[in-house]
C-alpha positions in Angstrom: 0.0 0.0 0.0 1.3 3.3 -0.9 2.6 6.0 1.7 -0.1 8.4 2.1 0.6 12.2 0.7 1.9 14.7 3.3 0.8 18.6 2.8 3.6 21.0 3.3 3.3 24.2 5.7 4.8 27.1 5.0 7.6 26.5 7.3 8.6 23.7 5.6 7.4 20.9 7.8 5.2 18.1 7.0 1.5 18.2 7.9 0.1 14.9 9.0 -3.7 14.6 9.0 -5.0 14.3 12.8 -6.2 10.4 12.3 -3.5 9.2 10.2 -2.8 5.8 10.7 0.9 5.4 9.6 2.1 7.0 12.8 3.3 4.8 14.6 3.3 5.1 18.7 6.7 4.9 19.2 7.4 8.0 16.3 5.2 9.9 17.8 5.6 9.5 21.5 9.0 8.7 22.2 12.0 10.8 19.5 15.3 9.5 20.4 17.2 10.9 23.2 19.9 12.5 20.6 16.6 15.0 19.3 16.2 16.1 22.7 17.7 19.3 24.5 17.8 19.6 28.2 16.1 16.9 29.2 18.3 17.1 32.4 18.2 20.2 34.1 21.5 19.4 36.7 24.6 19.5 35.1 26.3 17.2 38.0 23.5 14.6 36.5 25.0 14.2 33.9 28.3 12.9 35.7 29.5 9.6 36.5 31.0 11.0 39.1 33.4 12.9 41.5 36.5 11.0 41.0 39.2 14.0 40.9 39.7 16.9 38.5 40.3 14.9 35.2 37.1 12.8 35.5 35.0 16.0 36.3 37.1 17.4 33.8 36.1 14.6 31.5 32.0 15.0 32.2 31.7 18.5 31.4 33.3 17.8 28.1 31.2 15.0 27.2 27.8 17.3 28.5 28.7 19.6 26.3 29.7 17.7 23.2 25.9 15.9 24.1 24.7 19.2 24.1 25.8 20.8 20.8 25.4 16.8 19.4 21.4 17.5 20.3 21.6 21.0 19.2 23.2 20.2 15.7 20.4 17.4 15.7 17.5 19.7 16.2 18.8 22.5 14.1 19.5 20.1 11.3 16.1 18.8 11.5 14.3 22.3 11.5 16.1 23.2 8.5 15.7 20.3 6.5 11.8 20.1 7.7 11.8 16.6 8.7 9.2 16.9 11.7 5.6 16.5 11.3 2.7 19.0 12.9 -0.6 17.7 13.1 -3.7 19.3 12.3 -4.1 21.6 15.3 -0.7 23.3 14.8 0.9 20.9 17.2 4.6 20.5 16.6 6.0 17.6 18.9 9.8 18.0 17.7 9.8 21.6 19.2 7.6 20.9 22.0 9.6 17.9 23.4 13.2 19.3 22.1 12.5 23.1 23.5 8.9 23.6 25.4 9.2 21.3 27.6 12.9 21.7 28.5 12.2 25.2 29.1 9.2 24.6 32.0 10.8 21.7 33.8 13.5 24.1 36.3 10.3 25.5 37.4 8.4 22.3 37.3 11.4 20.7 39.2 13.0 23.1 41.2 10.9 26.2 41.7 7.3 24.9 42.5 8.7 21.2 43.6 5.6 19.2 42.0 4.7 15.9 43.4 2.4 14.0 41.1 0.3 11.7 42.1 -2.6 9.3 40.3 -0.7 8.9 36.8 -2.1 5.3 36.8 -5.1 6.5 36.5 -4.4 8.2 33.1 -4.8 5.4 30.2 -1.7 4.5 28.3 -3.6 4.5 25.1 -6.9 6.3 23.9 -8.8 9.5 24.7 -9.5 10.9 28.1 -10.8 13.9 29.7 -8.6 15.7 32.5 -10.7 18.4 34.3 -8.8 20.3 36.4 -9.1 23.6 38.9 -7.9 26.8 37.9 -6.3 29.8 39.9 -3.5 31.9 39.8 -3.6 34.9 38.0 -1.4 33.4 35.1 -2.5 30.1 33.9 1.2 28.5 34.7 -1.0 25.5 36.3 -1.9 24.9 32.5 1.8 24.2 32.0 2.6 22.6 34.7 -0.2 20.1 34.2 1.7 19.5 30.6 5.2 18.4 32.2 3.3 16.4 34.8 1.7 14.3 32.2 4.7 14.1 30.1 7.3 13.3 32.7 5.5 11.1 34.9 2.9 9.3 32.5 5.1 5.9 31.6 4.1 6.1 27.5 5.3 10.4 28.1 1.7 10.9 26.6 1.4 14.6 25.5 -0.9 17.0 26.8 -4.0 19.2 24.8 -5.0 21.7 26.3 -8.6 23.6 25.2 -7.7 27.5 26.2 -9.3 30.2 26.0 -9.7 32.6 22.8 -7.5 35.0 24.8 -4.6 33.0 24.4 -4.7 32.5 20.6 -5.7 36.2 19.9 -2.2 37.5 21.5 0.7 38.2 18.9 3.4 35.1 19.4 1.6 33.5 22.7 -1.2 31.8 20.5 1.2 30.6 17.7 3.2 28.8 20.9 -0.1 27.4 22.4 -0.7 26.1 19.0 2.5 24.6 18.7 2.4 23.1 22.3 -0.4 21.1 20.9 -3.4 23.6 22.1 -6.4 24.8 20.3 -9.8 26.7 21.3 -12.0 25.7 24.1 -15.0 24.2 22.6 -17.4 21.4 22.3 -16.2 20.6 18.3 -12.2 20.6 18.9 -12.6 18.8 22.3 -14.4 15.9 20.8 -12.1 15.8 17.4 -9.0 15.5 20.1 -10.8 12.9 22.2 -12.1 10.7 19.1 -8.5 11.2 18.1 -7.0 9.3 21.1 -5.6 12.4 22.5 -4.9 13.3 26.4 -7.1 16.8 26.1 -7.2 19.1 29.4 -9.8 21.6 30.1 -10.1 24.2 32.9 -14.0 24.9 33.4 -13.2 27.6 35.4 -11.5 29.6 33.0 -11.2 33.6 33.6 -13.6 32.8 37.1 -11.2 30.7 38.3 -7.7 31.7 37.2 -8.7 35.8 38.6 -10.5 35.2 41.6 -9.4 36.9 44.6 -7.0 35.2 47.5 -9.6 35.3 49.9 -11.5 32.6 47.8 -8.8 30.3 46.6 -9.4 26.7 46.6 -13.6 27.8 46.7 -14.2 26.3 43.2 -16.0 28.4 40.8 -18.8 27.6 38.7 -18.4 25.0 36.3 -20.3 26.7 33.5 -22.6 24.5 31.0 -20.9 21.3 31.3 -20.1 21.2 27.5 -17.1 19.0 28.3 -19.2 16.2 29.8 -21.4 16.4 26.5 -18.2 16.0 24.2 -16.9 12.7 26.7 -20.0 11.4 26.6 -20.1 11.7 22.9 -16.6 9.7 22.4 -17.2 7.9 25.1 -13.6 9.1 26.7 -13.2 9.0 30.6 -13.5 11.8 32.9 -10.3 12.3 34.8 -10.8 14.8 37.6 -7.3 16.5 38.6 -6.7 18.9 42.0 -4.0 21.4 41.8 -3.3 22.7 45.3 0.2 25.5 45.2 -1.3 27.4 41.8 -3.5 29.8 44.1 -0.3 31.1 46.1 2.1 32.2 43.0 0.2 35.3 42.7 -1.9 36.2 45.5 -4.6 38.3 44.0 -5.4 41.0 46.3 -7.2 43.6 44.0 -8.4 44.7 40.6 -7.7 47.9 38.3 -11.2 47.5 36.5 -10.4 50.8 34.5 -7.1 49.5 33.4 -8.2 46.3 32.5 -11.0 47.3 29.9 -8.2 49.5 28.6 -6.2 47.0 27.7 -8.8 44.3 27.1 -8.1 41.7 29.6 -10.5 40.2 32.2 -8.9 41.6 35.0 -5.8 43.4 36.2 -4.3 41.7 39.2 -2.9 43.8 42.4 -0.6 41.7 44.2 1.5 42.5 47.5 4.5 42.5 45.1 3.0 43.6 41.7 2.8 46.1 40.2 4.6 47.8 43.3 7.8 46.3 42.2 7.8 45.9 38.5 8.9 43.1 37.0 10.4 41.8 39.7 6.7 41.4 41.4 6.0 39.4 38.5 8.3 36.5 40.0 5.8 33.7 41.2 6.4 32.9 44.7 7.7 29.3 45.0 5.0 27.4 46.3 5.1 23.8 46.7 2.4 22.4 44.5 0.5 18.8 44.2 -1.1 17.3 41.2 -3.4 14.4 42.4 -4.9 12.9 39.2 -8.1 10.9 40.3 -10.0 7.8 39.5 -11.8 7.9 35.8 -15.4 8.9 36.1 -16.4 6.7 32.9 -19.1 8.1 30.8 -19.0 4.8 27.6 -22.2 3.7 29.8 -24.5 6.9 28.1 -25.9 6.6 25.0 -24.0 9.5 22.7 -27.8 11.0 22.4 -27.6 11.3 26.3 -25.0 14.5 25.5 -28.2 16.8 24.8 -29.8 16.4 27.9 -29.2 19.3 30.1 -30.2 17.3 33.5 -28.0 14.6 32.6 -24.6 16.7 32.1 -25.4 18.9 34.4 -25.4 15.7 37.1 -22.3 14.3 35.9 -20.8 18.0 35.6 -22.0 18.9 39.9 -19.9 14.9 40.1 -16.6 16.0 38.7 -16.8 19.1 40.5 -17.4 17.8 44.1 -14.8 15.2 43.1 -12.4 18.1 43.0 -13.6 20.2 45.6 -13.1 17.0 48.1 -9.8 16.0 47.0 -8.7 19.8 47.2 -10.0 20.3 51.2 -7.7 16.5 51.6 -4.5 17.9 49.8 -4.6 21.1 51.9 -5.7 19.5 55.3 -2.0 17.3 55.2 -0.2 20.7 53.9 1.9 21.8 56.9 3.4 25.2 55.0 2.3 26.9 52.1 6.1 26.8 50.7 7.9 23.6 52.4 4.5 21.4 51.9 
């Protein structure tokens, strides 16, 4: 049988319809280790050892030689166009060789995540995470990304559903896109999910990510429930996931309505460092943060036509988010210390 035809984007790169079934697993989800930069963060990883000056010597020169070996690699492969992007925009040679890289320090070593519940994520097919929101910045978004990635044993990628905010600011929507994001609704959550995709969505949104300190962890409303009605259409699992560290990066004391509408965001945030001190007040506090991912709430038992019944969703919708809400109040009953956990 015949290769199938690959478009080309503009860029150069080969566009691979969304279903295609020539790509393999392995292609896809696991690009050899010589594709990859920084996939360790610690120099002294890297090193067999401290055995005197020449061996340290030694393992500096062979991390660097791996390090302009996987530069070369990716550089070579850029210009030459031999990576893929699906559909959406999603382009996994840059998001595994430089997105990813670039949030684990902060994944690792700034916000000190412990994951916990991976097994509950399937190792093939589609699936559902719904997750809280807070923060002022969406960085629990991206944090929810390495989490999967790093910790999920096939290194499953992330899609997210954002909001249209994201994709309507110059360079921050043509990243999401290439991250392997698109736009929050019903039709590009089910094409993901009959896809076989991991696919994230935030029902908070704007509510939840810009509420005010003295309400964090107090869930907001969970809007219509239009992601139950695209898992029950593909029959994908619900995966509820709690997020407890996201609400202290940014402690939202205020609002500067006026300046807001100016500028046509939903809110601009007053912190007790920002905007006070500049830039510098728009370092996130290092808060130790937990990702508990929970049991699957299975929804394969409704008939698809089940999707358009409002007291139906909205049942399974109040579900998820008490499932949440409960494993929230748990997480931050056993936290001792907002930043030490």
């Amino acid at each position: 049988m015949p290769a199938p035809e690959h478009a080309i984007d503009p860029n150069g790169a080969r566009v691979i319809p969304l279903y295609s079934d020539h790509r393999s697993d392995s292609a896809i989800r696991r690009p050899s280790n010589g594709d990859q930069l920084g996939t360790v963060s610690s120099l002294t990883d890297r090193l067999p050892g401290t055995g005197g000056p020449t061996e340290f010597v030694d393992g500096v020169r062979r991390s660097v030689a791996k390090q302009i070996t996987g530069a070369a690699s990716f550089l070579r492969k850029r210009l030459s166009g031999e990576y893929t992007i699906d559909e959406f925009g999603y382009d996994e040679h840059l998001s595994e060789s430089v997105l990813l890289p670039a949030l684990r320090p902060t994944f690792e070593k700034w916000f000190r995540v412990e994951v916990s519940g991976i097994e509950n994520l399937p190792e093939a097919g589609g699936a559902l995470i719904v997750a809280n929101h807070a923060g002022v910045i969406p960085i629990d978004g991206l944090m929810t990304q390495v989490a999967v990635h790093d910790h999920h044993p096939k290194q499953r990628p992330l899609r997210m559903l954002a909001a249209d905010l994201v994709f309507e600011t110059p360079f921050l929507g043509t990243a999401a896109r290439k991250a392997g994001h698109t736009l929050a609704c019903t039709a590009d959550a089910e094409r993901l999910l009959r896809g076989g995709e991991l696919t994230a969505v935030f029902p908070e949104g704007f509510k939840g990510v810009g509420k005010s300190y003295t309400d964090r962890y107090k869930l907001q409303r969970f809007g219509r429930g239009g992601f139950v009605s695209a898992a029950v259409r593909t029959g994908a699992p619900i995966i509820p996931c709690s997020i407890v560290g996201s609400e202290e990066i940014y402690p939202k004391i205020g609002d500067i309505a006026p300046l807001a509408r100016l500028l046509g965001l939903p809110y601009f945030p007053v912190t007790p460092l920002f905007p006070h001190f500049g830039l510098l007040g728009a370092i996130p506090l290092p808060s130790k943060w937990y990702i508990e991912f929970g049991e699957p709430i299975l929804t394969d038992t409704y008939e698809p036509d089940t999707a358009d019944d409002p007291m139906i969703m909205f049942d399974v919708t109040d579900q998820v988010r008490e499932t949440i809400q409960q494993t929230l109040y748990r997480l931050l009953a056993k936290r001792r210390n907002v930043f030490l956990g």
